[in-house]
MARDOLUM-745198 format. One record per residue: residue number from 0; chain; x, y, z of N, C-alpha, C, O in turn. Coordinates in steps of 0.05 Angstrom, whole numbers, plus 5000, padded with zeros to 4 digits. Each point is the difference from the previous one (the first is absolute). Example, Ala and Ser with C-alpha at 12.3 -4.5 7.8 and 13.67 -1.06 7.14 Angstrom:
ATOM,0,A,5264,4886,5156,4982,5024,5000,5018,5024,5000,5021,5000,5013
ATOM,1,A,4972,5021,4973,5016,5024,5001,4985,5022,5014,5010,5022,5004
END
This chain:
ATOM,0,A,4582,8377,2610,5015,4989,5022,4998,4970,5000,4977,4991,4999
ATOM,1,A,5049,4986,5002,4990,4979,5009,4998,4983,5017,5018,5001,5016
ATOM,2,A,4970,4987,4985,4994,4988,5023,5014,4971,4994,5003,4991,4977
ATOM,3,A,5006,4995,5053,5015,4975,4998,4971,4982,5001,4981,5005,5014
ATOM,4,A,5022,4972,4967,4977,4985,5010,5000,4989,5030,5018,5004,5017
ATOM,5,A,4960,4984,4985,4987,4975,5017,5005,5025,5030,5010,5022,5001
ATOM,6,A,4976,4960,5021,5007,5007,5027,5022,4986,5012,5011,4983,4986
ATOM,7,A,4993,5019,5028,5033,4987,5016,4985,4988,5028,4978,5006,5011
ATOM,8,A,5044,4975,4996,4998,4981,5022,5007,5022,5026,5014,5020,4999
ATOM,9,A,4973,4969,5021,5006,5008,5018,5024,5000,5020,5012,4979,5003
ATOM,10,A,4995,5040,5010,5041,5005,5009,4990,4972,5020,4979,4992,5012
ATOM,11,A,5052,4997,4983,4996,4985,5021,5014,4998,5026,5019,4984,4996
ATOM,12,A,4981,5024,5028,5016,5005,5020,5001,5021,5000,4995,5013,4979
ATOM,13,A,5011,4997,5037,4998,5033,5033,5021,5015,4975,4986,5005,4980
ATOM,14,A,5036,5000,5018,5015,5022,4987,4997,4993,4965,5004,4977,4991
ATOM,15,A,4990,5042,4992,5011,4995,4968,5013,5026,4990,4996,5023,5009
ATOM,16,A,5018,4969,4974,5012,5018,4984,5034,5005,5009,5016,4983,5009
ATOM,17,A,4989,5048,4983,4995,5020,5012,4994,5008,4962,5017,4992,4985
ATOM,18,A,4961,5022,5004,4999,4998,4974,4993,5029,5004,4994,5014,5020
ATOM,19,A,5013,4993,4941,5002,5029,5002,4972,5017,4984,4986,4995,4981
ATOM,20,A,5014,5029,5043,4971,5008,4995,5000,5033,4988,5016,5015,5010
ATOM,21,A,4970,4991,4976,5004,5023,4994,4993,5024,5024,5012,5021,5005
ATOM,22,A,4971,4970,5005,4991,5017,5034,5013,4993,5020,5000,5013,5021
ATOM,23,A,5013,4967,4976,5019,4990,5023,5018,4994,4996,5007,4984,5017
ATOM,24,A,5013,5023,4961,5025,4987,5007,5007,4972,4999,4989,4983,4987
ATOM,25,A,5025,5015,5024,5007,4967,5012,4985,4989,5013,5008,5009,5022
ATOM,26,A,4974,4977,4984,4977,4994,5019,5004,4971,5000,5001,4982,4983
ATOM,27,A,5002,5019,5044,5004,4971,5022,4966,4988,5006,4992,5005,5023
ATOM,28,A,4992,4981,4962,4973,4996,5008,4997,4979,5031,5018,4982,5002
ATOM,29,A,4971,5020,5011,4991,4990,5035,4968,4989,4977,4988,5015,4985
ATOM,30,A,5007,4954,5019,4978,4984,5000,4984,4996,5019,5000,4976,5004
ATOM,31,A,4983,5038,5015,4992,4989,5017,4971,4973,5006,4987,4992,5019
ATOM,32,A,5013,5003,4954,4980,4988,4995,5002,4972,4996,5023,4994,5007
ATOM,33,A,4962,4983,4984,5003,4968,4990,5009,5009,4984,4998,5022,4991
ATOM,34,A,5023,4947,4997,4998,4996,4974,4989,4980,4994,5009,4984,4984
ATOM,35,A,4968,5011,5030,4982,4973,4979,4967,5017,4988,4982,4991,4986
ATOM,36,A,5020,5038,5030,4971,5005,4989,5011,5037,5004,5017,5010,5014
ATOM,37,A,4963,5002,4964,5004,5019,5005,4980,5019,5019,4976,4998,4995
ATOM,38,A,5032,5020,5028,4979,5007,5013,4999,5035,5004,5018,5015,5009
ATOM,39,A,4957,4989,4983,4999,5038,4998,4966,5001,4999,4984,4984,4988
ATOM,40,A,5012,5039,5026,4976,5009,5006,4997,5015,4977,4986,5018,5008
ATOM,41,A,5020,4986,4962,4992,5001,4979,5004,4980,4977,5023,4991,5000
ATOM,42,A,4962,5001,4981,5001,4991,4975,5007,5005,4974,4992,4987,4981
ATOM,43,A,5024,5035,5018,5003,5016,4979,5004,4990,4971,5017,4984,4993
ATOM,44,A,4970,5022,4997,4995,4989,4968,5031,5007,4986,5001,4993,4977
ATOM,45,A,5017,5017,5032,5016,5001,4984,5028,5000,5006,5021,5008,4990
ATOM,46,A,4971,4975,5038,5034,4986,5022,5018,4985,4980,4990,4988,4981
ATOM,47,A,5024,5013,5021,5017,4984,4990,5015,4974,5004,5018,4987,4990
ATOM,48,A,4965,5011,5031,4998,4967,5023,4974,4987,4997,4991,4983,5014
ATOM,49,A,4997,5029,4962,4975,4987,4990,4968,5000,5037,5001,5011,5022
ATOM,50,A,4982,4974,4967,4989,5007,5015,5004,4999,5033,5021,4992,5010
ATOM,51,A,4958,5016,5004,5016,4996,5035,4991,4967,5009,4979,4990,4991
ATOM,52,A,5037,4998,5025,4989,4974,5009,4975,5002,5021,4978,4990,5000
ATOM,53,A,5038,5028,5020,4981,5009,5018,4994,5027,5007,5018,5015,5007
ATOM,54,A,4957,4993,4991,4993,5028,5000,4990,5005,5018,4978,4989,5003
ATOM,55,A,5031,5029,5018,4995,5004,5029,5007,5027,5005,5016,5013,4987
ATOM,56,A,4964,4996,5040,5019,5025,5006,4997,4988,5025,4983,5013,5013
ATOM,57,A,5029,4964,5000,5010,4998,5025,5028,4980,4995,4999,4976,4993
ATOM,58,A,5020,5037,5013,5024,4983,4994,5006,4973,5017,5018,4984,4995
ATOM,59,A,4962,5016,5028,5007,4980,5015,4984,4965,4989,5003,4977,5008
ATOM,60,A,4985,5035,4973,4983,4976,4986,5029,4985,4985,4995,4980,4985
ATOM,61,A,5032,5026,5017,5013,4980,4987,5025,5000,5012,5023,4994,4993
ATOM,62,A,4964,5016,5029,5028,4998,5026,5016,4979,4991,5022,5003,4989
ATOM,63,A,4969,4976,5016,5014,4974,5001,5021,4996,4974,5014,4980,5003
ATOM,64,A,4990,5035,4975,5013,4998,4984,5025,5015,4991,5018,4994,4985
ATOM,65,A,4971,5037,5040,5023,5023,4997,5036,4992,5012,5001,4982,5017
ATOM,66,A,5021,5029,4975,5017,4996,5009,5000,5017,5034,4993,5023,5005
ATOM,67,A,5017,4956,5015,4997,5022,5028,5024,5023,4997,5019,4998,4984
ATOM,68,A,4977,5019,5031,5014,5033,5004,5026,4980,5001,5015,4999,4981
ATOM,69,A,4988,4984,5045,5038,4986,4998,5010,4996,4968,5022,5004,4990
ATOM,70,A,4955,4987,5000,5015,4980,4968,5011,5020,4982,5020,4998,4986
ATOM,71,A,4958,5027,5019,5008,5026,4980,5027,5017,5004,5013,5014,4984
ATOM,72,A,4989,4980,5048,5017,5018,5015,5029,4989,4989,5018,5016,4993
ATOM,73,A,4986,4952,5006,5018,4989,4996,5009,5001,4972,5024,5000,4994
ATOM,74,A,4953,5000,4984,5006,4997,4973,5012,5037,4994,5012,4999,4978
ATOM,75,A,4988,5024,5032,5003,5019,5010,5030,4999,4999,5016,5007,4982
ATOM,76,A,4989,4982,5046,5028,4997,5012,5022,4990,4976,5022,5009,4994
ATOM,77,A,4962,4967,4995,5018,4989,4984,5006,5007,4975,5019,4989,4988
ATOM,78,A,4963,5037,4998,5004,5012,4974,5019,5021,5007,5019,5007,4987
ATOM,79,A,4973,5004,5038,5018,5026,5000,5033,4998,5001,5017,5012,4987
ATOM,80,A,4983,4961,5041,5030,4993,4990,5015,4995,4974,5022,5008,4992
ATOM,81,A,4961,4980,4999,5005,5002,4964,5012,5016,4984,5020,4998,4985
ATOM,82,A,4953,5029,5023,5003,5018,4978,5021,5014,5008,5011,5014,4983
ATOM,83,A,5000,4983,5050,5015,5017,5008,5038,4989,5003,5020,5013,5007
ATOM,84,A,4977,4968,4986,5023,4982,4992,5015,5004,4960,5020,5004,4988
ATOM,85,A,4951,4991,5009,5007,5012,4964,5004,5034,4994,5008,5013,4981
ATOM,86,A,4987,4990,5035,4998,5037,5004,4978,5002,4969,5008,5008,4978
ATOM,87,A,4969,4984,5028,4973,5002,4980,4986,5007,5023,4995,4982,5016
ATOM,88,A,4995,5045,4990,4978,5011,5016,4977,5002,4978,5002,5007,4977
ATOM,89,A,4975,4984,5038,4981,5018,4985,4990,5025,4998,5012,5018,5012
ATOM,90,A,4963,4990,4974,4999,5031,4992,4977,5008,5022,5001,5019,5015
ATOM,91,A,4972,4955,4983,4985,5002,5016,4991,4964,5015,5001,4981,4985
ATOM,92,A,4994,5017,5038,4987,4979,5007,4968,4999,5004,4988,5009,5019
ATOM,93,A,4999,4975,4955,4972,5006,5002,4981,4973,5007,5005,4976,4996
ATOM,94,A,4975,5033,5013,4983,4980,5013,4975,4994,4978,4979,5013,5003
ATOM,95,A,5024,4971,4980,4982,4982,4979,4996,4980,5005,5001,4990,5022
ATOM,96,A,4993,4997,4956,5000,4966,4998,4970,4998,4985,4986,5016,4988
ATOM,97,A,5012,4947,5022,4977,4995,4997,4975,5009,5009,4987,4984,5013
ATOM,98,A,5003,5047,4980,4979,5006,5021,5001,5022,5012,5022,5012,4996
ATOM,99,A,4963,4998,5018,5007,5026,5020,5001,4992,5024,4985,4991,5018
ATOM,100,A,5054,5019,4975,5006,4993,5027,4999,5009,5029,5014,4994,5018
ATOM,101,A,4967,5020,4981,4992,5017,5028,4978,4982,5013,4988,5008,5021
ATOM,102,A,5004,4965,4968,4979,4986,5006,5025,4980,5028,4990,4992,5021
ATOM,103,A,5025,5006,4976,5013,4987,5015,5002,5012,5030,5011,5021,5008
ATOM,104,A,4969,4954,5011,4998,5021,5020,5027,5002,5027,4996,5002,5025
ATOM,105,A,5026,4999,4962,5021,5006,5010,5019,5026,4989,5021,5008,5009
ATOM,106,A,4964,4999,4971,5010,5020,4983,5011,5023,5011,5020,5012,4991
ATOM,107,A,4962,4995,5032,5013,5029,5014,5024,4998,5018,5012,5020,5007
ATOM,108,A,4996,4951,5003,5025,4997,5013,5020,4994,4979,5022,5011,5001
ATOM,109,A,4972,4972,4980,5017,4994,4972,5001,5030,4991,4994,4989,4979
ATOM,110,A,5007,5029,5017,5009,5022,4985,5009,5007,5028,5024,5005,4998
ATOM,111,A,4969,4997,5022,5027,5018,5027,5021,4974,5000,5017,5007,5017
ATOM,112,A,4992,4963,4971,5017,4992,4997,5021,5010,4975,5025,4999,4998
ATOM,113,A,4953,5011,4984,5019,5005,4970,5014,5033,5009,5021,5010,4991
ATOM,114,A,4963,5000,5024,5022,5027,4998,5023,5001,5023,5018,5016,5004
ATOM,115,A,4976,4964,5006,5023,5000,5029,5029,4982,4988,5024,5003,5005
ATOM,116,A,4962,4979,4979,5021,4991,4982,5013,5013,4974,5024,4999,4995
ATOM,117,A,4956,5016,4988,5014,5023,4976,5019,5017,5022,5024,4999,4996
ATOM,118,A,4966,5014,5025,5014,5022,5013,5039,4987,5005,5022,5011,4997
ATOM,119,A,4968,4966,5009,5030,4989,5009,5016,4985,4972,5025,5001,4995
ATOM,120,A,4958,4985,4989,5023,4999,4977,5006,5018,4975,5022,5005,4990
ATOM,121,A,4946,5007,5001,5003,5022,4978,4989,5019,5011,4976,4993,5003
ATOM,122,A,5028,5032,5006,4990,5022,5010,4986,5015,4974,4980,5014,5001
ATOM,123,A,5032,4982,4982,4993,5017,4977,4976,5001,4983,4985,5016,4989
ATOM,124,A,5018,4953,5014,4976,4983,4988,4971,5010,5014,4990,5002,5022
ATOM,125,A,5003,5004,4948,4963,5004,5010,4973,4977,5003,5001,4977,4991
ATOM,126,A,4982,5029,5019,4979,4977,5015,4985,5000,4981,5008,5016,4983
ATOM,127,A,4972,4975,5012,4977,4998,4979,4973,4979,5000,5006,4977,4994
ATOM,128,A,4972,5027,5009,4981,4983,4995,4985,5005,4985,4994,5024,4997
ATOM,129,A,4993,4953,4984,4979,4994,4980,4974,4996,5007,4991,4977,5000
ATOM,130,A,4997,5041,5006,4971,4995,5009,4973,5007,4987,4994,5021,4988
ATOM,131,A,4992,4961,5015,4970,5017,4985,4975,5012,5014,4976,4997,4996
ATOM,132,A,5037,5017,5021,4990,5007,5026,4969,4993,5011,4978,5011,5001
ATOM,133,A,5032,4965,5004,4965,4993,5003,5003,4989,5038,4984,4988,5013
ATOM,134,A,5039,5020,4993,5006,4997,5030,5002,5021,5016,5007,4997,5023
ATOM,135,A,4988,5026,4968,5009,5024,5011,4973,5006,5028,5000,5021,5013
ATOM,136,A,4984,4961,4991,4984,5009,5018,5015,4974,5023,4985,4993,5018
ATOM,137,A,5038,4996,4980,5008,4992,5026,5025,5020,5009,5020,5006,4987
ATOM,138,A,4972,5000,5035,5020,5025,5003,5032,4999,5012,5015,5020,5002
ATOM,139,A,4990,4948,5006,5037,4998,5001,5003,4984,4968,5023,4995,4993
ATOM,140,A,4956,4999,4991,5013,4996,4974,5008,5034,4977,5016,5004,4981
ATOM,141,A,4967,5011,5031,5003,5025,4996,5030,5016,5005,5016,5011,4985
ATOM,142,A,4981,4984,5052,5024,5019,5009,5020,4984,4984,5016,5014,4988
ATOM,143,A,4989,4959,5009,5023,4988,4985,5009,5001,4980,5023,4994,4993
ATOM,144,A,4952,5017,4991,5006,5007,4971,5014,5028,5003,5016,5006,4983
ATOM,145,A,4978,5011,5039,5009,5033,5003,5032,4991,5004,5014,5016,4988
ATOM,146,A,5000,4966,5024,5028,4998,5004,5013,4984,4979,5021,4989,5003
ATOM,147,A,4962,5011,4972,5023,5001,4980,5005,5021,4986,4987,5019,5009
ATOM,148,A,5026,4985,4974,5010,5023,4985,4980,5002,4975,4992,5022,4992
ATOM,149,A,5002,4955,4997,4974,5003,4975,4984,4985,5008,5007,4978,5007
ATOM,150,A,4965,5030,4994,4976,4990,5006,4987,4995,4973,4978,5009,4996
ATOM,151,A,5034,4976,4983,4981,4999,4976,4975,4983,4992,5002,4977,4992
ATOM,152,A,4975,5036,5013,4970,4994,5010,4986,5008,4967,4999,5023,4990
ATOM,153,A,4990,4950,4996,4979,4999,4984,4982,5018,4995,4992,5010,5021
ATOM,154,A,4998,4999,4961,4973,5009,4995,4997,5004,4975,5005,5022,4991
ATOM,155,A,4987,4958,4996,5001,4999,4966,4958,5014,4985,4991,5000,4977
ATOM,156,A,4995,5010,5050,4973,5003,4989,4993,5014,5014,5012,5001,5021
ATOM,157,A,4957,5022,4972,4993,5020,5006,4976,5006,5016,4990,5018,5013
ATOM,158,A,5004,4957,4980,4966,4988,5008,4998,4973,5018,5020,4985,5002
ATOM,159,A,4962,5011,5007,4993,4979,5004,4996,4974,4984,5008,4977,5006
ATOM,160,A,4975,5033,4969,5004,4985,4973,5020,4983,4987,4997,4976,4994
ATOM,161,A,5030,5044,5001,5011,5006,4992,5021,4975,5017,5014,4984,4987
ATOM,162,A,4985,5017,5035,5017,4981,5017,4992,4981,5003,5016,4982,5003
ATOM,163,A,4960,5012,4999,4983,4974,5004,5002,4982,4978,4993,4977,5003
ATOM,164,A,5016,5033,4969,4999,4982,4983,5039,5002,4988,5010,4982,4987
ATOM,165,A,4999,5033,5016,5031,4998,4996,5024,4991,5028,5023,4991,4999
ATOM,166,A,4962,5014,5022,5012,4990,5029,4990,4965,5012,5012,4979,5002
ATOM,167,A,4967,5026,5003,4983,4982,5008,5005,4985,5026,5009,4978,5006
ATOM,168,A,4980,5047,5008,5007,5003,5027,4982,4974,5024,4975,4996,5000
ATOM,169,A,5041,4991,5017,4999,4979,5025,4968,5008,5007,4992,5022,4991
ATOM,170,A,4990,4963,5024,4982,5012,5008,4997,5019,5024,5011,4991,5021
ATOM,171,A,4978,5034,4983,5004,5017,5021,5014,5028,4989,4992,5023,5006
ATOM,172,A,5032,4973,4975,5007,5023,4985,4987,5013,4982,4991,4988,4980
ATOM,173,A,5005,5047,5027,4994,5014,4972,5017,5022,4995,5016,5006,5017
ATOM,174,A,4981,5009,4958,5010,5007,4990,5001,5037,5028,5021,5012,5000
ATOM,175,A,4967,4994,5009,5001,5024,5014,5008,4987,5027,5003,5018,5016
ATOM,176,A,5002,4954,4996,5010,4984,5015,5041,5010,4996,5014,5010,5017
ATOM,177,A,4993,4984,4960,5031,5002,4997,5003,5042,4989,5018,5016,5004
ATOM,178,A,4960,4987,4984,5006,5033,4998,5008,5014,5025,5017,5018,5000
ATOM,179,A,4967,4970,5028,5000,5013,5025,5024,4995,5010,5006,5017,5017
ATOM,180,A,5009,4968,4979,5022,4992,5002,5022,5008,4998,5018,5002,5018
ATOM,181,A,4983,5003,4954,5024,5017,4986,4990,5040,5008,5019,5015,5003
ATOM,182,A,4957,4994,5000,4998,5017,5008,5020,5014,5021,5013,5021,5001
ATOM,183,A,4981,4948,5022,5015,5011,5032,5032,4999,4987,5017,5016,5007
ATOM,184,A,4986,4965,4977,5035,4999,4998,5004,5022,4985,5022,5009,5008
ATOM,185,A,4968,5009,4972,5001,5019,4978,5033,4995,4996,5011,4979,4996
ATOM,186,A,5002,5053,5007,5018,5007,4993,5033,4971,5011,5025,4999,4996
ATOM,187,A,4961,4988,5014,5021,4980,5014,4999,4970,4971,5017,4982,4996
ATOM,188,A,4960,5022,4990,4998,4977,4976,5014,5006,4989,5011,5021,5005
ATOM,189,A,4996,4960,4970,5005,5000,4980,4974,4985,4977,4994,4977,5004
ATOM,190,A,4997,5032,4981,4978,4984,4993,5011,4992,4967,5011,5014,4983
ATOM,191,A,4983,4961,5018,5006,4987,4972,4973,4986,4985,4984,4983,5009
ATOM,192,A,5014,5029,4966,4971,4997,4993,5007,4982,4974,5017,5011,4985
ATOM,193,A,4970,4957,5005,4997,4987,4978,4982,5019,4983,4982,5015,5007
ATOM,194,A,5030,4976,4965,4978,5013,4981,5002,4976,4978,5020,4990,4991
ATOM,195,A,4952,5004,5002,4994,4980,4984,4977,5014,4975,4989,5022,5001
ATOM,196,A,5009,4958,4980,4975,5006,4993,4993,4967,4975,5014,4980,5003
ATOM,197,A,4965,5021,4977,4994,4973,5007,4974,4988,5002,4978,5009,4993
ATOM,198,A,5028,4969,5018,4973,4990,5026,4992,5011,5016,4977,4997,5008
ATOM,199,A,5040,5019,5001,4993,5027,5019,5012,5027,4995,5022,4995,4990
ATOM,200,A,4975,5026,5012,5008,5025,4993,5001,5017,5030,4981,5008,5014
ATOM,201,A,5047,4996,4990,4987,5031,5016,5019,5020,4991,5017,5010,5015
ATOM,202,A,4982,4997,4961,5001,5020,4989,5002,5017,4978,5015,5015,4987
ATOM,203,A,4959,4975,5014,4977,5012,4985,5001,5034,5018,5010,4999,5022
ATOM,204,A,4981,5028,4970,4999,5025,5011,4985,4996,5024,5013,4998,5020
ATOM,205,A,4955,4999,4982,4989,4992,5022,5017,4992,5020,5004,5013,5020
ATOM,206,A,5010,4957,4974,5010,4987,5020,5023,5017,5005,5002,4999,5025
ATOM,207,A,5015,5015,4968,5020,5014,5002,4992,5023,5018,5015,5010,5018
ATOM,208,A,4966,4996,4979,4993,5031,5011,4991,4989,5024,5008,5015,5017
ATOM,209,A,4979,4966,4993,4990,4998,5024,5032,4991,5017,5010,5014,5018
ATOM,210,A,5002,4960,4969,5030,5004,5018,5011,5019,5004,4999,5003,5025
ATOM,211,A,5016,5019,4962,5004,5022,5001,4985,5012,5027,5014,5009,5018
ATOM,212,A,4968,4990,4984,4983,5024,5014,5002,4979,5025,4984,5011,5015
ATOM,213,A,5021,4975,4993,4999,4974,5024,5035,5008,5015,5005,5006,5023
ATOM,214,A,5019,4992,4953,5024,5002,5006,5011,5025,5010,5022,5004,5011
ATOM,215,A,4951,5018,4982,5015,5024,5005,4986,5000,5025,5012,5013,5017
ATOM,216,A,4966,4977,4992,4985,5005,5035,5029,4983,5008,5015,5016,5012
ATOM,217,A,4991,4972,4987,5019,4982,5014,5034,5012,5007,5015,4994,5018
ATOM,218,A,4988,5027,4956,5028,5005,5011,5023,4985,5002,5016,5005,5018
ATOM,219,A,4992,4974,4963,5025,4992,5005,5030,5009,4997,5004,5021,4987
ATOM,220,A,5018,4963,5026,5023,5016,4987,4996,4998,4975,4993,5022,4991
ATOM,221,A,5008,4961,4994,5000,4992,4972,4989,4986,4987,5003,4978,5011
ATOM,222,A,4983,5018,4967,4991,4975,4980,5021,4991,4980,5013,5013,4984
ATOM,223,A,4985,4951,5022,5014,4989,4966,4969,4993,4988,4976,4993,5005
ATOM,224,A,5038,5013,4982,4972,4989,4968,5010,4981,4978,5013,5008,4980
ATOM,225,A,4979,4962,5027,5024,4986,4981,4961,4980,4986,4976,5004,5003
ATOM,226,A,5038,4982,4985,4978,4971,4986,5016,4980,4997,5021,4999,5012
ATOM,227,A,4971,4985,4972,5003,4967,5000,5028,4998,4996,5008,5017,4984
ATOM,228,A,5011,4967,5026,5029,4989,4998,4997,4971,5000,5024,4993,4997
ATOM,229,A,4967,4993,5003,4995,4972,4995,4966,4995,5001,4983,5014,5010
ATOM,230,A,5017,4959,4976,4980,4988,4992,4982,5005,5037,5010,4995,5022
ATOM,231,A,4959,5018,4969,4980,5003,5021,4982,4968,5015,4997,4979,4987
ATOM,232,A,4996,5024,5032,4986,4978,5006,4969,4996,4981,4989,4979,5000
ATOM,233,A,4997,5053,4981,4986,4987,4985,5009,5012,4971,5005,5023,4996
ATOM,234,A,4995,4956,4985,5011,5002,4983,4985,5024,4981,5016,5008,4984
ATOM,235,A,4966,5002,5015,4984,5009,4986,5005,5025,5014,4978,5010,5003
ATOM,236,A,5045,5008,5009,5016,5026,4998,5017,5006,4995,5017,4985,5009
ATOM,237,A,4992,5037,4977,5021,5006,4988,5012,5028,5007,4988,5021,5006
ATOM,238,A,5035,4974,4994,5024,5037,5012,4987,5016,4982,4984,4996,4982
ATOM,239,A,5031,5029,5032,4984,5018,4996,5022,5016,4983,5022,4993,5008
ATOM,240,A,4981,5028,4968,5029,5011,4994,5013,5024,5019,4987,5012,5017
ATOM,241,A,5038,4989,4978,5007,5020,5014,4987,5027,5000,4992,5012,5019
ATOM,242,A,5008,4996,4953,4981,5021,5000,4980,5008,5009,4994,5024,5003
ATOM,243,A,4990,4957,5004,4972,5008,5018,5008,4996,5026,4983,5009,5016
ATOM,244,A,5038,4981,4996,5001,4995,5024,5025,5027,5014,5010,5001,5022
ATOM,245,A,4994,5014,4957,5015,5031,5015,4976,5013,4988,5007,5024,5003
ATOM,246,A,4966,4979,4984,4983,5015,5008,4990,4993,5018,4991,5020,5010
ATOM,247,A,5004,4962,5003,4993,4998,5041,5007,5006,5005,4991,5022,5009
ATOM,248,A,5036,4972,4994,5015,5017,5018,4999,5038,4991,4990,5018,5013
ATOM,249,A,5020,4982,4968,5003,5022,4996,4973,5013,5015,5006,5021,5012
ATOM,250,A,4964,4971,4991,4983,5008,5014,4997,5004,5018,4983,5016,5008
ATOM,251,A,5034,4969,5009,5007,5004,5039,5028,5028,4999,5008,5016,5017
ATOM,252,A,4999,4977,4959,5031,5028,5005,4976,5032,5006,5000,5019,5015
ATOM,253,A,4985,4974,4967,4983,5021,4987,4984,5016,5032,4995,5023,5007
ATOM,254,A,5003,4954,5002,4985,5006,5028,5024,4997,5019,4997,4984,5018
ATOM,255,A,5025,5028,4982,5019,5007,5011,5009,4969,5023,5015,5005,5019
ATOM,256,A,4976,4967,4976,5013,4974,5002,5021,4988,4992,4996,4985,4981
ATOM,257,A,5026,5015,5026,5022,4979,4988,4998,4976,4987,4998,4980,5014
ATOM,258,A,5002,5018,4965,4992,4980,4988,5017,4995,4972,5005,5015,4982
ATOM,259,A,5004,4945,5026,5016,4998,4971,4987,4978,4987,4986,4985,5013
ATOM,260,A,5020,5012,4957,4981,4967,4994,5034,4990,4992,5020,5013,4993
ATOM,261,A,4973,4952,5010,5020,4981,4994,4985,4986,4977,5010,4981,4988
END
């Protein structure tokens, strides 16, 4: 499989795209983050926004930088007229960017703005967030995540180990911290798991068998199982092939889990 080099710059401004996704369709991305730093309560060795600027799990440590609920509401207003003028709807409207965007502590009224607005210009159009669920113990960032249509919530490791050196989680987070998490959401996730190996490996059998056995307590609607698409924030990992990455999966089908790899 190859991989595009280098890491990429960070989106700049509230709406990008609408770019095409194999899980999503047409996807309209929502930034709710800076564009002068990147900010997420993980470090993940293998972002594609290279490393994090600021690593927090309190979103209000960069308040001062977030776009407010009005700015998003308006950049909102003004794509949809757009898309709805060109007659270009999108497939899904998803909430990414620089960061996890659930750190924004306006997030749970900003998503009851995005569906009051999908409802009235694209009804059709589905909701979506990118998360690495390391927020799921605030409980209106929770219920907010329940009123979209895809909740797609991280979990690339099996252990504690295993996360601590491929995640590299804010201080205060562990790895049975975001498990408990996705537990309560079960059947309402979607869980999307990186697979690398490398500088770091998780999957190796060990490491496979303990995720496995973590994803099935958890219950989701579904797993993607994808690896590297562009250059990682440390250079010393590499994708993983397709072939090993539909025997994961193929290992969650096995245990009666929906599960596809990209």
């Amino acid at each position: 499989m190859s991989v595009r080099q280098g890491t990429i710059k960070l989106q700049k401004g509230i709406i990008y795209g609408p770019v095409m996704s194999r899980r999503l369709g047409r996807s309209l991305g929502i930034n709710l983050l800076p564009d002068e730093i990147k900010v997420c309560s993980l470090n993940c060795a293998y972002c594609q926004y290279s490393w994090t600027g600021m690593l927090t799990a309190d979103g209000k440590e960069a308040a001062s930088f977030y776009p407010s609920r009005e700015d998003v509401s308006d950049a909102l207003d003004k794509i949809f007229i757009k898309m709805s003028e060109d007659n270009t709807p999108p497939d899904t409207v998803t909430f990414s960017g620089n960061g996890e965007a659930t750190l924004h502590p306006e997030f749970p009224s900003i998503v009851d703005d995005l569906l009051e607005k999908v409802d009235k210009w694209f009804p059709a159009c589905r909701t979506a967030a990118l998360s690495n669920s390391t927020t799921l113990d605030k409980r209106q960032v929770f219920d907010a995540l329940l009123k979209l249509d895809d909740s797609i919530m991280k979990l690339d490791a099996g252990n504690e180990a295993v996360f601590r050196i491929l995640n590299r989680p804010a201080r205060g987070i562990s790895f049975d911290h975001v498990v408990a998490g996705l537990k309560e959401m079960g059947p309402r996730a979607v869980l999307q798991s990186m697979f690398v190996n490398g500088r770091v490996d998780n999957t190796t059998e060990e490491n496979v068998d303990a995720w496995v056995e973590v994803v099935s307590s958890i219950k989701p609607r579904s797993v993607q199982v994808f690896t590297l698409d562009r250059g990682p924030a440390d250079p010393g990992l590499r994708s993983v092939p397709m072939e090993r990455l539909e025997e994961i999966a193929g290992r969650l089908a096995s245990a009666g889990i929906e599960a596809e790899a990209f």
